[in-house]
N, C-alpha and C positions, 0 to 999 in steps of 0.2 A: 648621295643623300637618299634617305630610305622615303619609300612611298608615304610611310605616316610623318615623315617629319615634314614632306612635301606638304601635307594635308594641314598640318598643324601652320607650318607658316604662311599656306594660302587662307585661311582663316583669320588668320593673325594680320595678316594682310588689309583683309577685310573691317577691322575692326577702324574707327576713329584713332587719331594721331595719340590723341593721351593713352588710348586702351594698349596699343600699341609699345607704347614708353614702358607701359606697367609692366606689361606680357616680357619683354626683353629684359628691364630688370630683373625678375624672376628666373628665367632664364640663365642669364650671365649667375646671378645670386647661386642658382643648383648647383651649376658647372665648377664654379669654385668653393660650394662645398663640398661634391664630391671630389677635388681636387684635395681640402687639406685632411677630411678622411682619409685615401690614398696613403698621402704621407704620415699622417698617427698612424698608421696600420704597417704600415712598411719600419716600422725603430722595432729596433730588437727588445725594445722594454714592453713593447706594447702586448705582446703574446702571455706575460705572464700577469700583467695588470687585467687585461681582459679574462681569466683563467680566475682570476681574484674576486673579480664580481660575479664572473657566472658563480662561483661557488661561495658568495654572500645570498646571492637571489636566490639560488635554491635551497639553502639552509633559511631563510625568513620563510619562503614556501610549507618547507617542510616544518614551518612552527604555527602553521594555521591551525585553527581548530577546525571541525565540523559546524560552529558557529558562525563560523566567518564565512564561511561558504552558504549557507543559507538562499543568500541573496542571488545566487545562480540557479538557482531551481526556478523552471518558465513560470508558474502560479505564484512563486514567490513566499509557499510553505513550505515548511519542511514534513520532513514522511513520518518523523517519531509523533510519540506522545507526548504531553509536558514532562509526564516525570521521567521517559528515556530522556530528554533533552536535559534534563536537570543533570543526569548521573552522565550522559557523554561529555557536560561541561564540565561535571565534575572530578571525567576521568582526565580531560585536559588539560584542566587549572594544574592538576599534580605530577601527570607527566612532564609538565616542562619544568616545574623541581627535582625530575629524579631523574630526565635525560643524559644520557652522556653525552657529552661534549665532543 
């Protein structure tokens, strides 16, 4: 047993009978889900299913505008003017009709 798992169950130890119950639940709960990830990860279907989403998620990515993003700037403005922001929406609005596919 490694030193922090020692740590962890002398704490764990510590706690009242219920806390106890809970913390083991959790426990057993991880184990066996890193258990049935394991085996979805190990079927030979799974390499190309996961290959499937990664390249759904970065194609939705890649359809965000500069609007959408906004919300990530720390002050929470953005840097244009109104009317750059008017014509960067409005270069985005058309771009995703005239994108290829």
């Amino acid at each position: 047993m490694t030193p922090l798992l020692q740590q962890a169950f002398e704490r764990a130890a510590a706690l009242p009978q219920e806390e106890q119950d809970r913390f083991a639940r959790l426990m057993l709960a991880e184990l066996e889900s890193e258990e049935r990830w394991a085996e979805l990860f190990s079927r030979p279907e799974s390499e190309e299913l996961l290959e499937k989403m990664a390249d759904e998620a970065l194609s939705i990515h890649r359809q965000k505008t500069l609007d959408d993003l906004y919300g990530a700037f720390a002050d929470g403005k953005p840097s244009l003017s109104k009317s750059e922001e008017r014509e960067v929406a409005r270069k985005a609005r058309y771009s995703r009709y005239t994108r290829e596919s």
